[in-house]
TORVO-226665 format. One line per field, with one value per residue (C-alpha): residue number from 1; residue in one letter; x, y, z. Coordinates in Angstrom, 2 decimals. Example, Ala and Ser with C-alpha at 12.3 -4.5 7.8 and 13.67 -1.06 7.14 Angstrom:
baba	c(1/2) $
vexke	c(A/S) $
px	c(12.30/13.67) $
py	c(-4.50/-1.06) $
pz	c(7.80/7.14) $
END
This chain:
baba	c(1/2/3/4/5/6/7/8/9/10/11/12/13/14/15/16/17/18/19/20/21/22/23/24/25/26/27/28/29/30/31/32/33/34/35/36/37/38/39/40/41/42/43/44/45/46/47/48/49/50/51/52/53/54/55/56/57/58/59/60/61/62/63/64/65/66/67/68/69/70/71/72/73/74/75/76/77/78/79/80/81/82/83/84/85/86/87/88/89/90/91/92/93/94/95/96/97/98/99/100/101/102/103/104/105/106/107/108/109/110/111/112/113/114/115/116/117/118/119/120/121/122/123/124/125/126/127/128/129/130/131/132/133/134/135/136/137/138/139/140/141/142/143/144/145/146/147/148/149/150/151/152/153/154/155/156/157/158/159/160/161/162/163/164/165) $
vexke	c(X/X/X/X/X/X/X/X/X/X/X/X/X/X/X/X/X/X/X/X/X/X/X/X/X/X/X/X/X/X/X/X/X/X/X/X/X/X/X/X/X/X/X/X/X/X/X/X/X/X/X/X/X/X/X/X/X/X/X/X/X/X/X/X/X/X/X/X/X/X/X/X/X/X/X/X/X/X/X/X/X/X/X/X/X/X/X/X/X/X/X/X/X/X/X/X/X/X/X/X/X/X/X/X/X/X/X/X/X/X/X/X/X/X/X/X/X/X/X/X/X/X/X/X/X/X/X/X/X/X/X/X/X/X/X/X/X/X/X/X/X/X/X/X/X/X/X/X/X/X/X/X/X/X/X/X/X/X/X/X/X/X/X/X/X) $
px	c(90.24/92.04/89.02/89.24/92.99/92.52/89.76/92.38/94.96/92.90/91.44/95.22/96.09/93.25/94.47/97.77/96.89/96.86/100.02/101.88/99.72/101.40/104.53/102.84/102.75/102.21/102.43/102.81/105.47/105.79/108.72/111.33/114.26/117.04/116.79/120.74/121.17/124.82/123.84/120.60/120.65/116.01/114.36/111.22/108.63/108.35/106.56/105.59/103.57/104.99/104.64/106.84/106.93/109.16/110.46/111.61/112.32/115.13/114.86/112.08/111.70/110.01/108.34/108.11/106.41/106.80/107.24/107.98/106.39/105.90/106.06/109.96/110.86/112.07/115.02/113.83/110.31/110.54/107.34/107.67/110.43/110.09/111.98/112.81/114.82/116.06/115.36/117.47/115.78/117.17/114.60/116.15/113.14/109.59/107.99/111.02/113.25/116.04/116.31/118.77/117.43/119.57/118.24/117.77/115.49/114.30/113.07/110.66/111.40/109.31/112.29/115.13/117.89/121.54/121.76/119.49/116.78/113.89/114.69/117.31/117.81/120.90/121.59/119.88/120.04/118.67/118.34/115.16/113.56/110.11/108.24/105.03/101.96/99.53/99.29/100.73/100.44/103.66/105.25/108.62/111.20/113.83/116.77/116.71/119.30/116.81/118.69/122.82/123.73/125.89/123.10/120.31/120.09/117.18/117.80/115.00/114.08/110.93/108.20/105.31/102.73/102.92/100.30/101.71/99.09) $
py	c(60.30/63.11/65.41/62.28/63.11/66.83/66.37/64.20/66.55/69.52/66.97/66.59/69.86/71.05/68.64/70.25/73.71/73.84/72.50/74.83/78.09/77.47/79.38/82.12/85.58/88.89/92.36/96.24/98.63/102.53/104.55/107.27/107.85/109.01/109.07/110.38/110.87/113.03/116.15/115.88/114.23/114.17/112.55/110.92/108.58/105.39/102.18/98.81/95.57/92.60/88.52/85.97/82.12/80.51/77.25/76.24/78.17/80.25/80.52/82.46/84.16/87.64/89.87/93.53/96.08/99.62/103.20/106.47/109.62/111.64/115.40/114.18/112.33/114.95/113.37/111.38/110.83/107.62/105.74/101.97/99.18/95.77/93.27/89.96/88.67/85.81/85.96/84.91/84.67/83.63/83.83/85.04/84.25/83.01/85.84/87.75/87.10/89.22/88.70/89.58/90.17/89.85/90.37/92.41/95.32/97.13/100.81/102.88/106.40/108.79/110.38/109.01/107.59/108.52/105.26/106.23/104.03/104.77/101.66/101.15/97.95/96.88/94.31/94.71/94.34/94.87/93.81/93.95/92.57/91.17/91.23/88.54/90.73/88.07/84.31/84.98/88.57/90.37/93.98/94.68/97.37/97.38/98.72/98.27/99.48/99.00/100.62/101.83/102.90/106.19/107.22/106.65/105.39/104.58/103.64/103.57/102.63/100.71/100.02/97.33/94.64/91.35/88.26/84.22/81.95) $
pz	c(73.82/73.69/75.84/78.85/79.01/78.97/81.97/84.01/83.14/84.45/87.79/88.93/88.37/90.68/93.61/93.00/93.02/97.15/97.79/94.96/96.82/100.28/98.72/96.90/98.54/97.67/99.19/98.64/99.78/100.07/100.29/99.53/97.76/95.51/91.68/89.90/86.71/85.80/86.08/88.51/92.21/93.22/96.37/95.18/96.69/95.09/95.83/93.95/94.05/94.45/94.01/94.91/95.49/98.90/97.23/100.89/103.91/102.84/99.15/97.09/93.98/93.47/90.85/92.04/89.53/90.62/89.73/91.14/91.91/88.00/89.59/91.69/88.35/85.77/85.32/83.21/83.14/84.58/84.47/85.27/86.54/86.87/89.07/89.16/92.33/93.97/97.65/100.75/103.85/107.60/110.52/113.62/116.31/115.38/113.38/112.43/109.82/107.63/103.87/101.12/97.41/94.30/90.63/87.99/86.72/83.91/83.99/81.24/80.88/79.10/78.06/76.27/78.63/77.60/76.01/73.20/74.17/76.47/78.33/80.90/83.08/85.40/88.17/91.06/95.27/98.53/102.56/104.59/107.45/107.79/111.04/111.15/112.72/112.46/111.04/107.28/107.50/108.31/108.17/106.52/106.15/103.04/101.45/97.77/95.12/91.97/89.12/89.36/86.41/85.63/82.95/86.38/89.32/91.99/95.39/98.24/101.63/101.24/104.11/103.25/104.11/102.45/102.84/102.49/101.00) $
END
């Protein structure tokens, strides 16, 4: 009995799995910017991959995973963040649209932040723009705060590709 209701359970779930893809996207983004710490202010390039889900129109989640260029970052060594936003999105015409992000993110240091720890995380924010090239395909240019924090900070001006199933 319980292997039939394991094989319906996994025969829904496959009729499902179309309908919960049309929100999932995922994309890449390069860019530059400043890493401060109190005594050091470095320009760096940066960059992450990220995933997201559109539960309607306007509203999405995303997971970003990035890091930062290791010869910029002796600050602190930094060698990973990871974000997790809510996103905020109003099309202007067909194809163009301007978003808001607002989350939070943890960053890995090979080095010991001044907390003590090598771990630092803080609320994070951003604006952007995303310009459709092609059917699900589209371009987009950001502004992201992703760590401010006296102990370090990371702010950049991202520019990407990202892909809607």
């Amino acid at each position: 009995m319980k292997l039939k209701n394991k094989l319906l359970l996994l025969s829904t779930s496959l009729f499902a799995l179309p309908t919960l893809a049309q929100g999932l996207y995922a994309g890449a983004s390069i860019g530059h910017g400043n890493q401060q710490n109190v005594v050091h202010d470095v320009s760096t390039a940066t960059g992450y991959l990220m995933a997201g889900y559109r539960f309607n129109e306007n509203i999405g989640a995303e997971y970003r995973f990035g890091g930062v260029n290791t010869n910029d970052s002796y600050i602190n060594d930094l060698r990973s963040y990871n974000s997790l936003y809510v996103r905020g999105s109003y099309e202007i015409d067909p194809g163009f649209e301007v978003y808001g992000l607002v989350g939070f993110t943890q960053a890995r240091g090979g080095n010991y932040f001044s907390n003590g720890s090598r771990t630092t995380s803080s609320p994070s924010f951003g604006l952007g723009a995303r310009f459709e090239i092609a059917e699900d395909l589209g371009l987009n240019a950001e502004y992201v705060s992703v760590i401010s924090k006296r102990e370090y900070s990371l702010s950049a001006v991202y520019f990407g590709i990202d892909y809607r199933f």
